[in-house]
C-alpha positions in Angstrom: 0.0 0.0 0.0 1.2 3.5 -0.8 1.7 6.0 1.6 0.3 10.0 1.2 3.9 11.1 1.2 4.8 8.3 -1.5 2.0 9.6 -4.1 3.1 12.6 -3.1 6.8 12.6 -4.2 5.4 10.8 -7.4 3.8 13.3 -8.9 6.8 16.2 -7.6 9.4 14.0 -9.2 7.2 14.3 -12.8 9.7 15.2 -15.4 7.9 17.8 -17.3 4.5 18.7 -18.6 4.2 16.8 -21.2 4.7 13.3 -19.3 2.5 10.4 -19.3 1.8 8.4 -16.2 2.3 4.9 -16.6 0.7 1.6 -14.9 2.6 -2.0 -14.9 0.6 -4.7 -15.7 2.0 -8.0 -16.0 5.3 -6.9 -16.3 4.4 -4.3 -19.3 4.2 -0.6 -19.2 1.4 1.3 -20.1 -0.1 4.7 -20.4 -3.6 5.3 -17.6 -6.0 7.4 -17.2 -6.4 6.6 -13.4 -3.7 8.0 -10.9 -2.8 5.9 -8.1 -4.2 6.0 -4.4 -3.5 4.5 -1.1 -4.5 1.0 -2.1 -2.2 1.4 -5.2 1.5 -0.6 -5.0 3.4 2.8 -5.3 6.6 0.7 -7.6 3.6 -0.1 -10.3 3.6 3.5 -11.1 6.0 5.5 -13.5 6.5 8.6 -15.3 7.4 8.2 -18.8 9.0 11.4 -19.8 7.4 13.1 -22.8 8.9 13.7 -26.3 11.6 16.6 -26.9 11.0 19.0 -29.5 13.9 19.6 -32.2 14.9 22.9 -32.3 14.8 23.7 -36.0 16.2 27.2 -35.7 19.8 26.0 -34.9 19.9 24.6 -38.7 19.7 28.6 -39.9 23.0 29.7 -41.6 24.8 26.0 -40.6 24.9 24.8 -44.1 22.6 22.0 -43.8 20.5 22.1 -47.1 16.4 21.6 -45.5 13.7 20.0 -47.3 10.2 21.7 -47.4 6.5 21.0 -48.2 3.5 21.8 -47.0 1.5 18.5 -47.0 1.8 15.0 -46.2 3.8 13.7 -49.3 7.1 14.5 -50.2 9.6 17.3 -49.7 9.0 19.7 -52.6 11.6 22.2 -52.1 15.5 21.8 -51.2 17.1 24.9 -49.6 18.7 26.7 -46.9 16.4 27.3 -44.2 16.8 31.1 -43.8 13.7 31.9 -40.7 11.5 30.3 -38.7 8.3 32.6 -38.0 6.7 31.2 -34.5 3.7 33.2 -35.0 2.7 32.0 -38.6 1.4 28.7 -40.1 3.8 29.0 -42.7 6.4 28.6 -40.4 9.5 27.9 -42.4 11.4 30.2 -44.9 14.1 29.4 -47.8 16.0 31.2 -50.3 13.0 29.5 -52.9 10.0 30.0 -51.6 8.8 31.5 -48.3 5.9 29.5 -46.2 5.9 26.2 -46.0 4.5 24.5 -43.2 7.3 21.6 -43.1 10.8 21.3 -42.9 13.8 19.2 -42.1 17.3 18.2 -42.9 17.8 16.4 -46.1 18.6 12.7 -44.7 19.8 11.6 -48.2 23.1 13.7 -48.7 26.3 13.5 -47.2 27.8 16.7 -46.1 31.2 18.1 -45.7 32.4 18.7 -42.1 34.3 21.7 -43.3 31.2 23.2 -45.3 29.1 23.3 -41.9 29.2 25.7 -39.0 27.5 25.0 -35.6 28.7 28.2 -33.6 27.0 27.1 -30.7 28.5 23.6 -30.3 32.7 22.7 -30.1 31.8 19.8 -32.6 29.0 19.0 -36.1 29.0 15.8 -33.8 27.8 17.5 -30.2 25.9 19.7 -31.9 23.8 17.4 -33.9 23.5 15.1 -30.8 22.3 18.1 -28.5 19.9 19.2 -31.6 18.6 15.6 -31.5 19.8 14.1 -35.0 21.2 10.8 -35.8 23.8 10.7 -38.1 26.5 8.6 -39.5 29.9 9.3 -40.7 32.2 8.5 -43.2 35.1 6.2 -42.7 37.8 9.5 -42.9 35.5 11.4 -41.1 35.3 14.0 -43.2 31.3 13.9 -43.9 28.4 13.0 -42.5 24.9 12.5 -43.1 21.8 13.1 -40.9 19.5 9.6 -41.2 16.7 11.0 -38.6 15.9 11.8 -34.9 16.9 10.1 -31.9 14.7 8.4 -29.5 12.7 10.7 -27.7 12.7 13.3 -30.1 10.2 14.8 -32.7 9.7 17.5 -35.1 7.7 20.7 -34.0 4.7 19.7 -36.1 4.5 15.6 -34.9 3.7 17.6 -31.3 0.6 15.0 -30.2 -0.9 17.9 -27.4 -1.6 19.4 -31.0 -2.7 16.3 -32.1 -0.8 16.4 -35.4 1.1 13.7 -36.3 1.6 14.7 -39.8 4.8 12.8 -40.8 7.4 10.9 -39.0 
């Protein structure tokens, strides 16, 4: 049985808003819509922390040519993303075309580690770890290629609290 103070230290040690409480069953984890009480066995409870949310803006002036489109098929457009407009649907600019409601790095082309700048970061490796990216690198090390998000991390538009899960 779970104490007050137990339930209590539960929900302070939640990891961030966008968590999901989870229940053990059986040995499997899974997502609740109950909350547990004094009856509850406190260890059958968990938080499962909530996806992060890549930060597109640090690809702006990097080098990293974007892809962009503004439904669910394919990339349309292949640029440098230039601005990210937070208060607009058309959310993501290039040299092209301004507005498109998608964008990302182009995960089939191999770029140069001496034709990319991440000011922010002492490394194109820490900062496309810290940004979220997985990536692979060449055998000289001299290029790499981004092949998609890490666990735990999703684009600004696959945000589920908005409910749109437009593409993965």
């Amino acid at each position: 049985m779970a104490t007050l103070l137990e339930i209590k230290e539960l929900f302070e040690a939640m990891p961030g808003d966008n968590a999901t409480l989870e229940f053990k069953v059986e040995e499997e984890w899974g997502n609740t819509f109950t909350y547990p009480g004094i009856t509850s066995k406190i260890e059958n409870w968990r938080w499962k922390p909530g996806s992060k949310i890549v930060n597109l803006a640090a690809l702006v002036g990097t080098g990293i040519d974007c892809e962009f489109w503004d439904n669910k098929d394919y990339p349309i457009i292949i640029g440098s993303l230039i601005a990210i407009n937070n208060d607009n649907t058309y959310a993501y600019s290039t040299t092209t075309m301004t507005g498109f409601l998608y964008c990302r790095p182009r995960y089939n082309r191999w770029f140069s580690r001496r034709d990319i700048c991440f000011p922010d970061y002492a490394s194109i490796a820490e900062g496309l770890n810290a940004m979220g990216f997985e990536f692979k690198k060449n055998l000289e090390n001299t290029m790499f290629r981004i092949t998609g998000l890490q666990e735990g991390w999703q684009y600004p538009w696959e945000n589920k609290e908005n409910g749109d899960t437009t593409r993965d």
